[in-house]
C-alpha positions as CSV (number, residue, x, y, z in Angstrom):
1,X,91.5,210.0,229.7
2,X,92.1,206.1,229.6
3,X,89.4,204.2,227.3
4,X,87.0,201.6,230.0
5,X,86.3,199.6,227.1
6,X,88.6,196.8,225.6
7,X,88.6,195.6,222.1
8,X,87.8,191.7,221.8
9,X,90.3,189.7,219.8
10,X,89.0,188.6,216.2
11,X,87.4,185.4,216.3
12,X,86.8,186.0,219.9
13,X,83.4,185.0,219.5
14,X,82.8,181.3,218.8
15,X,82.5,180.1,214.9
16,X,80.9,177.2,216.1
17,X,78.0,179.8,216.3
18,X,78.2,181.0,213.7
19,X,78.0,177.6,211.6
20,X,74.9,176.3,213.5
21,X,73.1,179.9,212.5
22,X,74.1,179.2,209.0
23,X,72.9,175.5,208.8
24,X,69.5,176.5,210.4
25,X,68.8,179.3,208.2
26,X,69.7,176.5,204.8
27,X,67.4,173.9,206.2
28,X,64.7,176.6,207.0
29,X,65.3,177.9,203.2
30,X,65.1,174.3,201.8
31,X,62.2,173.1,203.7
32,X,60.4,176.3,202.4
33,X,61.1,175.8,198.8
34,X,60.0,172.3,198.8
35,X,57.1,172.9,200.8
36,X,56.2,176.2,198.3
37,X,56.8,173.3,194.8
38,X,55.1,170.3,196.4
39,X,51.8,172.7,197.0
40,X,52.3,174.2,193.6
41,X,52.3,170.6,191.7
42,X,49.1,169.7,193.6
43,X,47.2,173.3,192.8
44,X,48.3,173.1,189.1
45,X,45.6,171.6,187.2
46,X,46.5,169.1,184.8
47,X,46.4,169.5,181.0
48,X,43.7,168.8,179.7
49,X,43.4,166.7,176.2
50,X,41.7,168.1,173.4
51,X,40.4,166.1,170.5
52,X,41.8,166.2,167.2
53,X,39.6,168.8,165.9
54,X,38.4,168.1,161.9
55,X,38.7,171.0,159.6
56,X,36.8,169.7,156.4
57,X,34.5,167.9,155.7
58,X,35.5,164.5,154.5
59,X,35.9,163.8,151.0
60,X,34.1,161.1,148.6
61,X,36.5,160.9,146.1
62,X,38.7,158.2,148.3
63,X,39.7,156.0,145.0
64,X,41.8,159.4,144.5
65,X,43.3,159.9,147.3
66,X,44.7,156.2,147.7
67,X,46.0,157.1,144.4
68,X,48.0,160.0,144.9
69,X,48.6,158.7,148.1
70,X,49.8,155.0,146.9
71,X,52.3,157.2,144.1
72,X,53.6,158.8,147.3
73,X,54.6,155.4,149.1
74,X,55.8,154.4,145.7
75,X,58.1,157.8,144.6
76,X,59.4,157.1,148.5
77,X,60.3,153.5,148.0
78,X,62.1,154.1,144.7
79,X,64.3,157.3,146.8
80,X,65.2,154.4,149.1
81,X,66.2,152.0,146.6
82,X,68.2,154.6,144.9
83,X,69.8,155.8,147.9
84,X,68.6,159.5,148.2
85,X,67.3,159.3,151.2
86,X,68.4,158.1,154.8
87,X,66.1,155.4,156.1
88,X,65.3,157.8,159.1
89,X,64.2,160.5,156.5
90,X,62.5,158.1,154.5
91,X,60.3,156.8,157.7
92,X,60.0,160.6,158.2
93,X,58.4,160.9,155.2
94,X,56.1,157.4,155.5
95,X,54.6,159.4,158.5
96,X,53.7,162.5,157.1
97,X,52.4,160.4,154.0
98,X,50.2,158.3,156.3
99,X,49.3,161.7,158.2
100,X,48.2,163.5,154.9
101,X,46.2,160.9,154.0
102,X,44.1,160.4,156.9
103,X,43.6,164.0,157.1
104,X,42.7,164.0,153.1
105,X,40.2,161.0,154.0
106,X,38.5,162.6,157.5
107,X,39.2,166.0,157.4
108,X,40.7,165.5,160.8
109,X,44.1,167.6,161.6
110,X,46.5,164.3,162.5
111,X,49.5,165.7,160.6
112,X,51.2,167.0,163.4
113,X,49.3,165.4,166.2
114,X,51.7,163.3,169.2
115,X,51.3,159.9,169.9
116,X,49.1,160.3,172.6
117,X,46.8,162.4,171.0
118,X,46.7,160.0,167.9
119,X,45.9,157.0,170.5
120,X,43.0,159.0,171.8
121,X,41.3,159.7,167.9
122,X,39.8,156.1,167.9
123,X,42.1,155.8,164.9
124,X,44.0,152.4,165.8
125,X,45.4,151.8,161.8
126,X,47.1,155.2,162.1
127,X,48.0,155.3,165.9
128,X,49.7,151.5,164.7
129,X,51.5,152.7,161.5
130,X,52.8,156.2,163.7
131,X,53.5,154.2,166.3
132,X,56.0,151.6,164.6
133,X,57.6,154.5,162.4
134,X,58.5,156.8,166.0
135,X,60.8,154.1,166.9
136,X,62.7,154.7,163.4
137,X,62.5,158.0,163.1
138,X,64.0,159.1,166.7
139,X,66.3,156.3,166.9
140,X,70.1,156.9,166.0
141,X,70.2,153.8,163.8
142,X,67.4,151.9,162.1
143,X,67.1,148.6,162.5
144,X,63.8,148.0,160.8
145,X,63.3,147.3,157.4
146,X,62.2,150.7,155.5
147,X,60.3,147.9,152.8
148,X,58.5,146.6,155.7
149,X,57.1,149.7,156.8
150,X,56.1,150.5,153.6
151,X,54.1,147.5,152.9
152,X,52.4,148.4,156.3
153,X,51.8,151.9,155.1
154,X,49.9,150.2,151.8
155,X,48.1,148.1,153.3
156,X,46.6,151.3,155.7
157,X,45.9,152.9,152.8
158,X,44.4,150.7,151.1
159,X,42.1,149.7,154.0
160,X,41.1,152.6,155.4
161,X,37.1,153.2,154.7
């Protein structure tokens, strides 16, 4: 019995084909994905700040505190001049100094709080002093004077009602 149909060479049919129904199916797969992100973004709502909640009440003993807290600045200065520290450590420690001692004096949780959250507690002395110690503390190499800082970090202390 003889065979009616005939086999078609490969490739027979066109690639060109083939190609187009592949670019069409990408740029319908792209155009959905960024149609599917760019209504996500606008649907997501945006975070929300919360205040820097306080914990305590605030103390009345402040004379203390700027005591304990000035011997801080003071132990920290003598570890720079001694060369124990890195400067970055030792304006990671003038921050978490200053921090303490604003939450010691409000009762206000700043010791881990980000810049932007500090900018919004109405606390301009600290936002200031956390502020100019950031750009020490994250950079590779300091080129501020750790003595400087700590002067600034007195002088916030001392200040601070």
């Amino acid at each position: 019995m003889p065979v009616s149909v005939s086999l078609q060479k490969m490739f027979s049919y066109s690639l060109l084909l083939f190609v187009v129904i592949l670019v069409i199916s990408l740029i319908i797969v792209i155009v959905a994905l960024v149609v599917y992100f760019s209504s996500r973004k606008k649907t997501e709502k945006p975070a929300q700040k919360k205040p820097i909640q306080e914990t305590v009440q605030p103390v009345t003993g402040k004379a203390q505190f700027r005591h304990k807290y000035l011997a801080q600045l003071d132990s920290l200065e003598n570890s720079c001049q001694n060369q124990e520290i890195t400067v970055r450590e030792a304006y990671q420690h003038l921050s978490l100094i200053v921090r303490h001692f604003v939450y010691e004096m409000t009762g206000k949780r700043v010791q881990y709080a980000t810049l932007e959250e500090l900018k919004g507690a109405d606390m301009p002395a600290l936002y200031d002093m956390i502020k100019y110690c950031y750009a020490q503390e994250f950079s590779p190499e300091s080129t501020s004077n750790i003595y400087d800082a700590l002067h600034r970090a007195r002088k916030v202390i001392q200040e601070w009602n």
